[in-house]
LUMLUMDREN-484516 format. One line per 2 residues: their letters; for each residue x, y, z of C-alpha. Coordinates in pm, 1 decimal, decimal comma. Layout:
<sites>
A> X:Y:Z ~ ... .
</sites>
This chain:
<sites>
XX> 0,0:0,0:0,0 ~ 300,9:207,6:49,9 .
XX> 440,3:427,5:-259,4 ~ 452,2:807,8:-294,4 .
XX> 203,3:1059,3:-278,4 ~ 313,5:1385,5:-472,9 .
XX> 77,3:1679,8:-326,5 ~ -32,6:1927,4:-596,9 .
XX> -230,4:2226,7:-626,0 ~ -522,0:2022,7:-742,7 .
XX> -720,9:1754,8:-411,9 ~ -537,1:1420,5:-281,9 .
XX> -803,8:1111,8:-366,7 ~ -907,0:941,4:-44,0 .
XX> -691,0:638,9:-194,8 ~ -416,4:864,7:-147,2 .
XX> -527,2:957,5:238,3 ~ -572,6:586,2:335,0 .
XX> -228,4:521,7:205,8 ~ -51,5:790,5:367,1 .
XX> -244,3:740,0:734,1 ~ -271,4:351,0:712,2 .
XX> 34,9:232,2:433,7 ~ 307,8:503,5:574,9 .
XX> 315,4:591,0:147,6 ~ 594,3:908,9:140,4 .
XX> 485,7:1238,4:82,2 ~ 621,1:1508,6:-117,9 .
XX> 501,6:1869,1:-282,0 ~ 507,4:1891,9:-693,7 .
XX> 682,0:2170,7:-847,4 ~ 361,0:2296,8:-969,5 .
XX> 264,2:2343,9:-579,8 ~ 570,6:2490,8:-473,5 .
XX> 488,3:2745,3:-764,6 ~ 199,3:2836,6:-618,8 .
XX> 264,9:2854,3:-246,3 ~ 513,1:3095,4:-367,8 .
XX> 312,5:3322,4:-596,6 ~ 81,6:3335,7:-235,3 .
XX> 339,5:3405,9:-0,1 ~ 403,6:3710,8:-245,5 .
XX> 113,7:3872,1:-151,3 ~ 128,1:3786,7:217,0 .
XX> 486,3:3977,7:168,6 ~ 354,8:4262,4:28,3 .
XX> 80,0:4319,5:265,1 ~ 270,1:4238,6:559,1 .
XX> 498,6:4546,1:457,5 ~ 222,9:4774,2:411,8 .
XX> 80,7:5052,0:711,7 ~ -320,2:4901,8:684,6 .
XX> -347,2:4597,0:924,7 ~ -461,0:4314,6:800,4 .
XX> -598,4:3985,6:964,6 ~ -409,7:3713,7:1043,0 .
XX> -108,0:3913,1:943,1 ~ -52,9:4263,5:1144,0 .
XX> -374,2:4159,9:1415,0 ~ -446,3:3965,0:1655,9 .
XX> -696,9:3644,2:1581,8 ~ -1061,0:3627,5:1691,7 .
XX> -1195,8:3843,8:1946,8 ~ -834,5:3978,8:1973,3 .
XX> -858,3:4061,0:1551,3 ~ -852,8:4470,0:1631,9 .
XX> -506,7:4474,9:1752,0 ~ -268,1:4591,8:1527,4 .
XX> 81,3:4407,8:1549,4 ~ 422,0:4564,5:1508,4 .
XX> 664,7:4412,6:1261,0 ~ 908,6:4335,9:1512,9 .
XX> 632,5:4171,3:1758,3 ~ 487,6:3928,2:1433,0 .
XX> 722,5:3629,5:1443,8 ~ 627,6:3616,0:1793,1 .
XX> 224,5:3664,0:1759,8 ~ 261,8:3332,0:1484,6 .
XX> 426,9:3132,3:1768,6 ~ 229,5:3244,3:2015,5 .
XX> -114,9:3135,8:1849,8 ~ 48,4:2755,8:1790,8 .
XX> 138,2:2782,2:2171,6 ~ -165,3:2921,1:2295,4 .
XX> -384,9:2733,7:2071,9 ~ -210,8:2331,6:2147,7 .
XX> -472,8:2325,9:2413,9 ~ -561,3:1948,6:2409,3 .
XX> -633,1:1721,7:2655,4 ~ -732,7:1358,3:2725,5 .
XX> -636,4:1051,4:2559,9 ~ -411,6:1032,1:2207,1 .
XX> -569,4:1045,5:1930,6 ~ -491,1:702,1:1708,1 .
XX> -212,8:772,7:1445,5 ~ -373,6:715,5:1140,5 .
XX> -573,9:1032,8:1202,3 ~ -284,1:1232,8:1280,2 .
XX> -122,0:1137,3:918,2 ~ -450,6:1164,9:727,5 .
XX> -477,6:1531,4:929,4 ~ -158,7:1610,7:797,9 .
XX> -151,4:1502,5:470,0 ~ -459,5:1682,1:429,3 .
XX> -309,8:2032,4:563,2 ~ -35,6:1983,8:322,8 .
XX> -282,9:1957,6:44,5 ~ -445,8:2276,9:131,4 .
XX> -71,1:2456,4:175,2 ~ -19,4:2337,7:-189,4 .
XX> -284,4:2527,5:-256,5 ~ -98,9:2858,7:-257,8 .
XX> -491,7:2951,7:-116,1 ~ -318,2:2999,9:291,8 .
XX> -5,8:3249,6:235,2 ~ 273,2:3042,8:366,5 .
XX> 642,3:3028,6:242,5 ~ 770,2:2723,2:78,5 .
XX> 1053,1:2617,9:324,3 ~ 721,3:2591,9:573,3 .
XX> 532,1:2358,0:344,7 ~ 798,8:2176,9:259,1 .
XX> 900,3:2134,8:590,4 ~ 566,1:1986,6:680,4 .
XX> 529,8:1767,3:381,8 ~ 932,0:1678,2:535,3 .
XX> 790,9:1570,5:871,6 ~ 539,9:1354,0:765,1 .
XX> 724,3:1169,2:508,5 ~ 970,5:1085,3:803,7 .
XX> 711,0:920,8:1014,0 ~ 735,4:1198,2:1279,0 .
XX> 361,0:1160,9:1454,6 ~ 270,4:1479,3:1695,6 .
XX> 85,8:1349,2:1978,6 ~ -253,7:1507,0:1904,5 .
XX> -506,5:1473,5:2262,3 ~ -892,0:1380,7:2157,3 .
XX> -1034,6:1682,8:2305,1 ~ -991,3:2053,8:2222,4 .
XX> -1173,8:2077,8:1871,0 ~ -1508,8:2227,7:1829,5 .
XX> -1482,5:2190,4:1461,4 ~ -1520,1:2589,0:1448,9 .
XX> -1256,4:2773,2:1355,3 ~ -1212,4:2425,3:1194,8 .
XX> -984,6:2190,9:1435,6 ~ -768,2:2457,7:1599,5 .
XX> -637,3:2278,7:1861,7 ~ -582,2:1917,6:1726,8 .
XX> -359,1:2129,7:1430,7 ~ -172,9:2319,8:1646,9 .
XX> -53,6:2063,4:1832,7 ~ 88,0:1916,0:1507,8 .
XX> 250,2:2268,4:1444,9 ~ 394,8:2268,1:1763,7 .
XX> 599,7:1994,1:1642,0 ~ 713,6:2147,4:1314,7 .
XX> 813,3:2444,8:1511,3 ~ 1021,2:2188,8:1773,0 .
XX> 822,9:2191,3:2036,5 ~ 618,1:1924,8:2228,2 .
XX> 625,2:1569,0:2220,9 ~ 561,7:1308,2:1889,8 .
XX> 615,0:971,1:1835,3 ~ 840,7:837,6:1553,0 .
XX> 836,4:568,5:1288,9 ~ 847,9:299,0:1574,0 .
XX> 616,8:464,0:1783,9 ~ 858,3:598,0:2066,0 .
XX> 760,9:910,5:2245,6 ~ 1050,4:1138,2:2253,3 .
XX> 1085,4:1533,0:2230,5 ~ 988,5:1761,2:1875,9 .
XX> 1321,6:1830,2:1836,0 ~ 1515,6:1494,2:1914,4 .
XX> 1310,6:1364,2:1656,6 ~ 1343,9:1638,3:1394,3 .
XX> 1718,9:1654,1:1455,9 ~ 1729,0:1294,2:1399,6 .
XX> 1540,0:1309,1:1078,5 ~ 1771,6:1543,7:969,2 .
XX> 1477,6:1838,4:983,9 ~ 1503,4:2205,2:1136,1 .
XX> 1242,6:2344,7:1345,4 ~ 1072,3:2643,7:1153,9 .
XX> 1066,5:2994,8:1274,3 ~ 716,7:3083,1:1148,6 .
XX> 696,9:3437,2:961,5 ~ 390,9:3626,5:890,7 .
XX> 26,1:3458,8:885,6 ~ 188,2:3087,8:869,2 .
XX> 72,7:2931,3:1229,2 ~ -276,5:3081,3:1144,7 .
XX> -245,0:2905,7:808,2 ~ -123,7:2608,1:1014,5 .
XX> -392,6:2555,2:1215,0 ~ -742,1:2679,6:1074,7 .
XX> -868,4:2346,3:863,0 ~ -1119,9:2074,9:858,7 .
XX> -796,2:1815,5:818,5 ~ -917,9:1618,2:1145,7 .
XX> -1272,1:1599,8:1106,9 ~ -1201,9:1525,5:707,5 .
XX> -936,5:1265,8:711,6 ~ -1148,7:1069,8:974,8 .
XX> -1462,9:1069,3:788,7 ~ -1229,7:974,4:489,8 .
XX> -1078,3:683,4:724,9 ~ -1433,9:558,1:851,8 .
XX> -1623,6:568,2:511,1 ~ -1347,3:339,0:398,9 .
XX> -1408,2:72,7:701,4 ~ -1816,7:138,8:692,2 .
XX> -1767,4:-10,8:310,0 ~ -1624,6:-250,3:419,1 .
XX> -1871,5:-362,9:703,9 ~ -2113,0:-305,5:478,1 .
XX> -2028,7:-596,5:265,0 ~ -1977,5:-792,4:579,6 .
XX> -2328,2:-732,6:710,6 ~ -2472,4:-873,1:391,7 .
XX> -2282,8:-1189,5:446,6 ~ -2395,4:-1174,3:787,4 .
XX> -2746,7:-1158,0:666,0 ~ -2712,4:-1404,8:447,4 .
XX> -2629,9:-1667,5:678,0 ~ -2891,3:-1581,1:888,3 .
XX> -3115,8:-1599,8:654,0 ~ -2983,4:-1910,8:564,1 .
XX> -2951,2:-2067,7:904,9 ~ -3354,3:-1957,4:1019,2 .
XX> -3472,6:-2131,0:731,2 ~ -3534,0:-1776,9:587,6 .
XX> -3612,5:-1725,8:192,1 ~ -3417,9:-1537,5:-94,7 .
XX> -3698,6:-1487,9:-315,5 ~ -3766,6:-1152,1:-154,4 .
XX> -3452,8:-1014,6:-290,0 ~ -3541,6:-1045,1:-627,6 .
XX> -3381,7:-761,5:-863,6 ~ -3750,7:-759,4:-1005,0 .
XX> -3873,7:-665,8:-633,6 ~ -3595,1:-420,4:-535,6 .
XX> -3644,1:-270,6:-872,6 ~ -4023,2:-166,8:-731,3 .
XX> -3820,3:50,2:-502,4 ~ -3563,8:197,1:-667,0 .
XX> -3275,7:298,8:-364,2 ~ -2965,1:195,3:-565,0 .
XX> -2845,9:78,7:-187,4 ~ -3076,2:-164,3:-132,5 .
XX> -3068,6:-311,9:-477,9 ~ -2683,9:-385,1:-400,2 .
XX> -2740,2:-534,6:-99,3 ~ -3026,9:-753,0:-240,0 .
XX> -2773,0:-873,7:-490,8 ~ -2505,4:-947,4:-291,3 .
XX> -2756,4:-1137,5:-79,1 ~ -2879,1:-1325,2:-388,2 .
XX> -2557,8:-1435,6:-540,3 ~ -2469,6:-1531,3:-92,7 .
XX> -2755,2:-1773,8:-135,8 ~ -2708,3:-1923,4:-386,8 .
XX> -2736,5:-2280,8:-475,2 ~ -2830,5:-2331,5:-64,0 .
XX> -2927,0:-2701,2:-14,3 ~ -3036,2:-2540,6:309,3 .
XX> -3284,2:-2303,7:143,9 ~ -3372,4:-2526,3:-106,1 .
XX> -3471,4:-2818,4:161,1 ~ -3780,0:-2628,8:292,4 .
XX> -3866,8:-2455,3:-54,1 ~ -4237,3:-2671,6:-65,6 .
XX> -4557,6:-2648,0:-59,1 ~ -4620,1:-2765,9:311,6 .
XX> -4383,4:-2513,7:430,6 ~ -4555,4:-2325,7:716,5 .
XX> -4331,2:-2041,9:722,0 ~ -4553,6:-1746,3:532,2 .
XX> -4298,6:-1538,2:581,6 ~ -3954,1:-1393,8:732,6 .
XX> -3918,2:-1175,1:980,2 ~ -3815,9:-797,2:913,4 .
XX> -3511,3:-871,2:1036,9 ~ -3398,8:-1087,1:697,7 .
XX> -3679,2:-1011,0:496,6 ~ -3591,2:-647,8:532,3 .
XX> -3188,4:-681,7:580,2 ~ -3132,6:-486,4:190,0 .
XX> -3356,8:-207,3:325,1 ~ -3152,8:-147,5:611,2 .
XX> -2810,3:-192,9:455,0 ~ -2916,4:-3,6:128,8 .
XX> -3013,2:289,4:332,3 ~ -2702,9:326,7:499,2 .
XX> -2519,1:253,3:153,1 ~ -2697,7:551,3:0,4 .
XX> -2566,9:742,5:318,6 ~ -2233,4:683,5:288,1 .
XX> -2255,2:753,3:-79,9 ~ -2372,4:1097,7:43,8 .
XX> -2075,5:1133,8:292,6 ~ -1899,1:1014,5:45,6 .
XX> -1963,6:1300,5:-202,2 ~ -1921,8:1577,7:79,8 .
XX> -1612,8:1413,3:154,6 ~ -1487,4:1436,2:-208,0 .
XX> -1590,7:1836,5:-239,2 ~ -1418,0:1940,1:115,1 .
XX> -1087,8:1727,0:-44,0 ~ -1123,6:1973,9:-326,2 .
XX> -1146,9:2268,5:-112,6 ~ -836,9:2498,6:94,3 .
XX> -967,3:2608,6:390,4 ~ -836,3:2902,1:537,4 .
XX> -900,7:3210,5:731,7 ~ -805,4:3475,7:561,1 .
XX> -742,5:3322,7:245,8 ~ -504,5:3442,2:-27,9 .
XX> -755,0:3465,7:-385,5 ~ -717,9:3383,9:-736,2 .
XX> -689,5:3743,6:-820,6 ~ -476,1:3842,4:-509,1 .
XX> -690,2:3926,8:-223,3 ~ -652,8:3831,8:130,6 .
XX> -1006,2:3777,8:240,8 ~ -1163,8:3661,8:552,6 .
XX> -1436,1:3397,8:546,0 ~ -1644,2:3128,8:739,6 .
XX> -1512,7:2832,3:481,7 ~ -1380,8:2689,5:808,2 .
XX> -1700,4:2597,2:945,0 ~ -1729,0:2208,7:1012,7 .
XX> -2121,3:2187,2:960,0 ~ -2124,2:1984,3:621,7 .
XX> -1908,3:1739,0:742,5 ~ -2068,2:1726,3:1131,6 .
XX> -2350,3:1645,6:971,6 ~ -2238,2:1388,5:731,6 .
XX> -1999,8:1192,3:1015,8 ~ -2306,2:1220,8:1272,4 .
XX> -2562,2:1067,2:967,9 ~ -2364,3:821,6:964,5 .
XX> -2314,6:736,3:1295,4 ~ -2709,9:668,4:1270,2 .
XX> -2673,7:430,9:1005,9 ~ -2393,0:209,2:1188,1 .
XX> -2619,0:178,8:1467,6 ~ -2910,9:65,6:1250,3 .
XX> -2694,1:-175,4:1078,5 ~ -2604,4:-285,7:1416,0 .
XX> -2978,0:-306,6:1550,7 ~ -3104,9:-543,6:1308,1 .
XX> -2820,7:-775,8:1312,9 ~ -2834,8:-805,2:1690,7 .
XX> -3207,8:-901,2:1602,1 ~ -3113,3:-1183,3:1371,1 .
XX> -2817,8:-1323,2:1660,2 ~ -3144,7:-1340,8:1906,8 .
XX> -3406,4:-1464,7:1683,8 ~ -3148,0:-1774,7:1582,1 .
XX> -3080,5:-1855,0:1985,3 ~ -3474,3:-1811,4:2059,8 .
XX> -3607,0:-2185,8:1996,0 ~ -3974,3:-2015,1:1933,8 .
XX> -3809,2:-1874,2:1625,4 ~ -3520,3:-2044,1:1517,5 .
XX> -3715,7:-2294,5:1339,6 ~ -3550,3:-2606,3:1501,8 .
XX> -3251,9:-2522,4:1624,7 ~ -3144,6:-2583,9:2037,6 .
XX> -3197,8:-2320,9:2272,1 ~ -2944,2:-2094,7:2219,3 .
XX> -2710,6:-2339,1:2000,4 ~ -2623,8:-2553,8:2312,4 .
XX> -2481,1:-2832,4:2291,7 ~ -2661,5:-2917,8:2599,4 .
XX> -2907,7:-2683,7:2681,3 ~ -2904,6:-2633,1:3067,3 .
XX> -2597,1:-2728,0:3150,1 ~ -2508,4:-2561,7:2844,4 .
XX> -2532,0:-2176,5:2775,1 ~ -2417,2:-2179,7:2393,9 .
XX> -2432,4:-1822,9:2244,6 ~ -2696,6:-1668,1:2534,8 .
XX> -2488,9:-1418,8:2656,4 ~ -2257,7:-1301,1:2345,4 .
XX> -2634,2:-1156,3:2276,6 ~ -2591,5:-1016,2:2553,8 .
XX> -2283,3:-847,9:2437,1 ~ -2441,1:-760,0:2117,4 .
XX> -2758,6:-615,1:2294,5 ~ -2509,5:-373,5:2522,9 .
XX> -2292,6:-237,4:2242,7 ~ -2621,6:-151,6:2020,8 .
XX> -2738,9:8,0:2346,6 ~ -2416,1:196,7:2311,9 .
XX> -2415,1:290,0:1952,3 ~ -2772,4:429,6:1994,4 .
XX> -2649,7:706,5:2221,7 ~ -2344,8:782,2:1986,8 .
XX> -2616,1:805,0:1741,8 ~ -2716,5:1113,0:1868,4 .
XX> -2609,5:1402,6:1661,5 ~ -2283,0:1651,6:1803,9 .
XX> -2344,3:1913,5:1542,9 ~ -2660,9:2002,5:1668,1 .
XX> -2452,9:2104,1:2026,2 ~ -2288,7:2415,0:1943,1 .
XX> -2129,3:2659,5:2236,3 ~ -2001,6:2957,3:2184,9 .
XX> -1654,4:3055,1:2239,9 ~ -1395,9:3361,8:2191,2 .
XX> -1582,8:3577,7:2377,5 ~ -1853,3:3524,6:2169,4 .
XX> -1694,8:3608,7:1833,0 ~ -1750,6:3217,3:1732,4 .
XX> -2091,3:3204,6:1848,5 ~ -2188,6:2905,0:1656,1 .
XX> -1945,9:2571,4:1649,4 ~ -2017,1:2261,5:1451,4 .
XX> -1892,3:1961,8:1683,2 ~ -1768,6:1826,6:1345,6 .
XX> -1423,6:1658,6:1578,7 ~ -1699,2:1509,0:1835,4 .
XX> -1880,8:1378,6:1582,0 ~ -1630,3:1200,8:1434,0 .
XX> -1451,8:1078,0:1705,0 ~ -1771,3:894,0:1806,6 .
XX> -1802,1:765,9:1470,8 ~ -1510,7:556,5:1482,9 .
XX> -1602,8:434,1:1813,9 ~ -1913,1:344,3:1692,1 .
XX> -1738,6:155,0:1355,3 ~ -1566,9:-95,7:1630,1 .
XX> -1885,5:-122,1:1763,5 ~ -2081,4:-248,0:1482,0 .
XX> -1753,6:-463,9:1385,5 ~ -1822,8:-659,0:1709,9 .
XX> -2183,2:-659,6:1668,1 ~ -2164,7:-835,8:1303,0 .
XX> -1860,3:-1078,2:1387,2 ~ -2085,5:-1239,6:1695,2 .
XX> -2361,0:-1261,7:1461,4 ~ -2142,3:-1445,0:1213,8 .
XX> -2011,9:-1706,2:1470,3 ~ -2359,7:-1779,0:1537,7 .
XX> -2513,6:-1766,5:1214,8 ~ -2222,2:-2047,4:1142,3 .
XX> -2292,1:-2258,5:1456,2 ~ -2645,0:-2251,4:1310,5 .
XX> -2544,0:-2358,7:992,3 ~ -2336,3:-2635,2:1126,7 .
XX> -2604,5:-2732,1:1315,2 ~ -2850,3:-2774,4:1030,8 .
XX> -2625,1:-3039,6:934,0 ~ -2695,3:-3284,9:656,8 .
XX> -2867,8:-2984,9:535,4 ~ -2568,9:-2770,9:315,7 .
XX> -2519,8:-2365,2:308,9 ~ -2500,3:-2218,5:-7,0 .
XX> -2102,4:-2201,8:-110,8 ~ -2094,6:-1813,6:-88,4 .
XX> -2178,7:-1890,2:296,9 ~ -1994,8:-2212,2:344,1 .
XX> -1683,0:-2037,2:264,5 ~ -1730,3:-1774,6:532,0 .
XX> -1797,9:-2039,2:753,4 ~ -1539,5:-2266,1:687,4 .
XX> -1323,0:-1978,9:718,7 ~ -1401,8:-1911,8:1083,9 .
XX> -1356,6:-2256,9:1152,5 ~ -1009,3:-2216,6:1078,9 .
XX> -944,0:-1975,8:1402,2 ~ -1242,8:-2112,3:1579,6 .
XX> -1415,9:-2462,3:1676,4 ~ -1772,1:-2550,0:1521,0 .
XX> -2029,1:-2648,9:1818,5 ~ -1950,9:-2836,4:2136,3 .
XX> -1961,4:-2802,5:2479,5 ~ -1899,5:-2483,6:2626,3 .
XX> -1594,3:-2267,1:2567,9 ~ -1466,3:-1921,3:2636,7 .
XX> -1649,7:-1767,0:2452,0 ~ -1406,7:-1417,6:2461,3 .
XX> -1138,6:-1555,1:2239,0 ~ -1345,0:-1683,2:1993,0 .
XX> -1528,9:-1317,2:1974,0 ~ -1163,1:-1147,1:1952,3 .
XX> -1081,1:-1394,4:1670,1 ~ -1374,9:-1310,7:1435,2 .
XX> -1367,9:-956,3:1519,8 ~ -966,1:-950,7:1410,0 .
XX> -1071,2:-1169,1:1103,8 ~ -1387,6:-900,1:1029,9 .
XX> -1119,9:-602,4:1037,2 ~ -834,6:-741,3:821,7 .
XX> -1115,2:-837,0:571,2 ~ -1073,0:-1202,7:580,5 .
XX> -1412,6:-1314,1:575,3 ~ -1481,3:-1046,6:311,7 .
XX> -1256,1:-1222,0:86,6 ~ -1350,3:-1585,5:173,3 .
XX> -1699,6:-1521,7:27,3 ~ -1564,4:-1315,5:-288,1 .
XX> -1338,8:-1613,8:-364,6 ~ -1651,2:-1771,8:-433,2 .
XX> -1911,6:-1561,4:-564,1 ~ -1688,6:-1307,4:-675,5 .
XX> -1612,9:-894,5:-542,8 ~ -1925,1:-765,0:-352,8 .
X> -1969,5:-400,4:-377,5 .
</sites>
């Protein structure tokens, strides 16, 4: 996954984010960028010479903007707002975020939109490509002026100060590691730690990071739904393209599909396909399962397309024009993608409802259709799968409270000169905790759905679903007495995130999208 990712004036791709936070892909600025940054810094030049004061480069910032600032005094006022403004506090934030937040800053220095000099840029870009990681603490953003504090903290590093981790993931001092890298801290000039630090680049590279992993689970719950279906004696004939076509969501219609092709060839579903069958019909739970994961499909598609337009964007405050000007403007404001990571968050914890559903209808022997009370082995002296429901149950209790929205909780701040906030950090910083969440919630209903399936036994899955299962019994044992169960949860959780059962079904049926 590694490589190089050459910056330009024009957006990274969020191939090109996922790379540089997750692959550790080197970074570097085009010529074509340096060009520009330079052409920009011009005009910060000029107007930092000139008697009028201007914001961000003879002021002060927010409610402190009416202050003019000497020449002599301006060095200092740049690392002063870093200083002032690495505020954080509480636990690290993970270091794939970090990296995507920086690659994205670089982007929008590239830009030649923010003012700064090259040797800054460069500098940054320099950082890191050497796998220098500022240690960035989760709170101190209100997504408004952008994510002020999670940035500065990562300035505070290019300037040598503070603490980061390197390649390895040692903590050691800015400076150690810069020297060691063979980098010089930068003595920021006019308007540069403003430019540093007044961007969407935390809130943006995580909703690029969790779109990527809520495709991916989004594939997995279809599987997951498929052998659900499969093990409850469920039908595919509701996911007919003919039926899904009634209802044109282009979400659901994938789902269906994927579902279809999952099912196909089932000696299980075929063995009850008759006319004395006295199931009428499923349960919402699989009979609507494309519903549910279309909708949050189309969702992400939406994020998706927000995320791709703020990528384009250089966000900035003021900002250096096209034709010159150094403008201020509200471009910083986190709204559009607060409300995109916190719609989202909704969706995961739909996703996660209805699967928890299908895990409790398959240990409830009113429903399951002829299976043992909770898959025992015994049933009494046996426990089987009761309380990895349980588990289920309490992290969908969980991901319904991080469903509520952040960007609808603004407070004011700066002595009231950013009177409205968006949240965008909080809400996506509960996102991702909600993304483990459903991860959980989907790999406990796969270990049951393939107890079930085992259990159905002469009866055979469909090979789609047989594959899936046969993969988990690779890391974990099919039915028996009781085990700890714990393990066997970690082990199809760590097979869910690396994609492994993913790929064991499109071996067979082919990619799923």
């Amino acid at each position: 996954m590694a490589g190089e990712v050459v910056v330009g004036i024009g957006p990274v791709t969020p191939d090109e984010v996922v790379r540089v936070a997750r692959g550790d892909a080197s970074v570097r600025l085009s010529g074509e960028a340096l060009t520009a940054i330079a052409d920009g810094r011009a005009l910060v030049d000029a107007l930092a010479r000139d008697d009028r004061p201007v914001y961000g480069i003879s002021t002060g910032f927010g409610a402190l903007a009416t202050r003019h600032i000497p020449t002599e005094d301006r060095a200092r006022l740049q690392r002063s707002v870093v200083r002032s403004h690495a505020a954080g506090t509480g636990p690290e934030v993970e270091r794939e975020v970090v990296r995507a937040m920086m690659l994205l800053r670089v982007s929008t220095l590239a830009t030649g939109r923010t003012g700064v000099r090259g040797e800054t840029a460069v500098a940054y870009a320099a950082m890191l490509d050497a796998g220098i990681t500022p240690i960035v603490p989760e709170h101190g953003s209100l997504g408004c002026s952008g994510d002020l504090a999670p940035l500065a903290h990562v300035a505070l590093a290019l300037i040598g100060e503070g603490t980061v981790r390197d390649r390895a993931g040692t903590a050691l001092p800015a400076v150690q590691a810069l020297a060691e890298a063979g980098c010089t801290p930068v003595v920021l000039a006019e308007k540069e730690g403003l430019a540093l630090i007044n961007g969407t680049d935390g809130m943006l590279g995580m909703l690029v990071l969790a779109s990527r992993d809520l495709a991916n689970l989004l594939r997995l719950a279809d599987i997951a739904a498929a052998m659900s279906v499969e093990a409850l004696l469920g039908t595919g004939r509701v996911f007919a393209a003919d039926l899904l076509a009634l209802r044109p969501h282009p979400g659901q219609a994938t789902a269906a599909a994927n579902m279809t092709r999952l099912l196909a060839g089932s000696g299980i579903v075929a063995s009850h396909r008759t006319d004395d069958c006295p199931i009428v019909q499923d349960a919402y739970s699989l009979r609507c399962a494309p519903q549910v994961a279309g909708a949050a499909r189309d969702t992400l598609a939406h994020a998706e397309q927000v995320a791709v337009r703020e990528l384009s964007s250089a966000i900035d405050n003021p900002v250096v024009t096209v034709d010159g000007r150094i403008e201020s403007n509200g471009n910083f404001h986190g709204a559009p993608l607060g409300y995109v990571l916190d719609f989202l968050a909704i969706a995961v914890a739909d996703v996660a409802s209805i699967s928890e559903r299908r895990t409790d209808r398959m240990l409830d022997v009113a429903r399951n259709h002829g299976l043992p009370p909770f898959l025992a082995d015994d049933p009494g002296v046996d426990s089987g799968h009761m309380i990895a429901q349980y588990t289920q149950a309490g992290i969908v209790a969980e991901l319904k409270r991080l469903a509520a929205p952040a960007s609808v909780d603004s407070i004011p701040s700066s002595a009231m000169q950013e009177d409205h906030v968006s949240m965008g950090w909080s809400a996506a910083r509960k996102l991702r905790r909600a993304l483990d969440g459903l991860t959980r919630v989907l790999a406990i209903e796969m270990l049951t759905a393939a107890r079930a399936l085992d259990l159905r036994s002469p009866l055979v899955p469909a090979a789609g679903t047989a594959a899936v299962r046969d993969a988990l019994r690779r890391r974990v044992p099919g039915p028996g007495a009781d085990r700890h169960l714990a393990p066997e949860i970690d082990e199809a959780v760590a097979m869910a995130v690396s994609g492994e059962l993913v790929a064991a079904a499109e071996a067979v049926v082919g990619p799923l999208p």
